[in-house]
N, C-alpha and C positions, 0 to 999 in steps of 0.2 A: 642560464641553467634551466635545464627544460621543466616543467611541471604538470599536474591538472590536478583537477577539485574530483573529487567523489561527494555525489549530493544525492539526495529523496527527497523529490518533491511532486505530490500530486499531482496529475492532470485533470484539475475540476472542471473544466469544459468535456470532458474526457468522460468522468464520473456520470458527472450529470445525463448526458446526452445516454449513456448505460441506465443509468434510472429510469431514464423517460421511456426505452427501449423496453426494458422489464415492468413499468406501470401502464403498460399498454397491453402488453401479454397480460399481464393480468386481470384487467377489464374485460379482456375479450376471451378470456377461458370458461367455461360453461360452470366447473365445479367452483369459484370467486363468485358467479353472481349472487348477489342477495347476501354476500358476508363482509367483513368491516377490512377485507384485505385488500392492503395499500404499504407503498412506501415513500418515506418522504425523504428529502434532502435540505439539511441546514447549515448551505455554505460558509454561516457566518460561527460558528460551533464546531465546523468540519464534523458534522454526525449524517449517518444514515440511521433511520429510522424504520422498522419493520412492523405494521400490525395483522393481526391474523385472529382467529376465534377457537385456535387452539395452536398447541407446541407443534404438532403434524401439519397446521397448513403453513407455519412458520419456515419449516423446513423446505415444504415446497415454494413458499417465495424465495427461498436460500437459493433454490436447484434454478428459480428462474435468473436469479440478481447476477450470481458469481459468474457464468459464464458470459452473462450480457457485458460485466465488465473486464472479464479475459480477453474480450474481441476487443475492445477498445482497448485499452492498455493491458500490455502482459504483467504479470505479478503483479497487479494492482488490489486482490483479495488478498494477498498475503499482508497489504498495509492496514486493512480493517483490523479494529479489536474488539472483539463481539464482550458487548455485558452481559448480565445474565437477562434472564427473561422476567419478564414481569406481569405481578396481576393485574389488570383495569378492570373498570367501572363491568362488574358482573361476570361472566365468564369470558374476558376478553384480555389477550396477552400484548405485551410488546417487547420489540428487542433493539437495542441501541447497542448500536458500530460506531466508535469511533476513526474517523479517518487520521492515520499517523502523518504528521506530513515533518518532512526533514529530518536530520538525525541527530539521538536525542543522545546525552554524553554519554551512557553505556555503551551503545553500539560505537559512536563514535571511540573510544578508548579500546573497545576488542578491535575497528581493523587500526588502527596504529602499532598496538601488541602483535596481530595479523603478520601486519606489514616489518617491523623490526624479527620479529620471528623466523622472517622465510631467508631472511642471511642474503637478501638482493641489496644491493649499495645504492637503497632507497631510505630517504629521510618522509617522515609522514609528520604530521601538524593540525589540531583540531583549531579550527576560526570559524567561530561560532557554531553552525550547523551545518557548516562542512568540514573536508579533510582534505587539506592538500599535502601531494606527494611532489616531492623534489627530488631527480637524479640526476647523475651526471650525461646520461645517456638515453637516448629516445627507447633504445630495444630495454633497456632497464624497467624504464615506466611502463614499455608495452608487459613485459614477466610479471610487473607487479597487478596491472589491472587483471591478466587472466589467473594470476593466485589470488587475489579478491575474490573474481568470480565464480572460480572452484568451491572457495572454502565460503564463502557468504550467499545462503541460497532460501534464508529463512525472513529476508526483508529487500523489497526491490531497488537495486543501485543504480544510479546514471554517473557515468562517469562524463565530465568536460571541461572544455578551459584547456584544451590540451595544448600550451606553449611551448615554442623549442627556445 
């Protein structure tokens, strides 16, 4: 019976090499020198970490990060969860992204619902922090993954494991 997984998972070498990318643009911009602006990565936490010396250059490390990690992975800002921003030591702010990695049983339970929903003679199943889809028919699974990615455009999917 054919199948495949729908999964979310990071690509931290991915991430990463986009940090380094946007912590170099930042070093070397004229309006950064002489301020506490920096971003860090804590693979082991899945957080990026933003500092800046006010909420406006905050935004401008934003304008530089998100796109540095658009080129390397697509939708890959849509998995950050930005916290709020915070006071430090004097007038100095900070703002912590969580990075979301896999999917967590909300989303997984909306495409199961998704997926029983769209009346395709697809069976779907959460295991663990994936979703696999079972049909009888390869073009079945192919209708289901492009109504996924119609209707699911608010968190980045991979679909694989495609078995016949």
């Amino acid at each position: 019976m054919p199948s495949f997984d729908i999964t979310s998972e990071a690509d931290m070498v991915a991430l990463k090499n986009a940090i380094d990318v946007a912590q170099r643009q930042i070093t070397n911009r004229y309006d950064f020198k002489g301020t506490s602006a920096n971003v860090e990565l804590n693979e082991k936490d899945n957080l990026i970490t933003l500092f800046g010396d006010s909420d406006f250059q905050l935004d401008q490390i934003k304008d530089i990060l998100f796109p540095a990690l658009e080129k390397k992975e697509p939708d890959s800002s849509k998995r950050l969860d930005l916290q709020d921003v915070q006071k430090v030591s004097g007038n100095k702010v900070k703002q912590e992204m969580k990075i979301r990695d896999g999917i967590d049983s909300d989303l997984a339970k909306r495409l199961v619902k998704l997926i029983k929903d769209s009346g395709l003679k697809v069976q779907a199943s959460i295991q663990g922090d994936t979703v696999r889809v079972n049909g009888a028919k390869r073009d079945m699974l192919q209708d289901a993954i492009a109504h996924v990615k119609k209707s699911v455009t608010d968190f980045p999917l991979k679909f694989g494991n495609f078995r016949d």
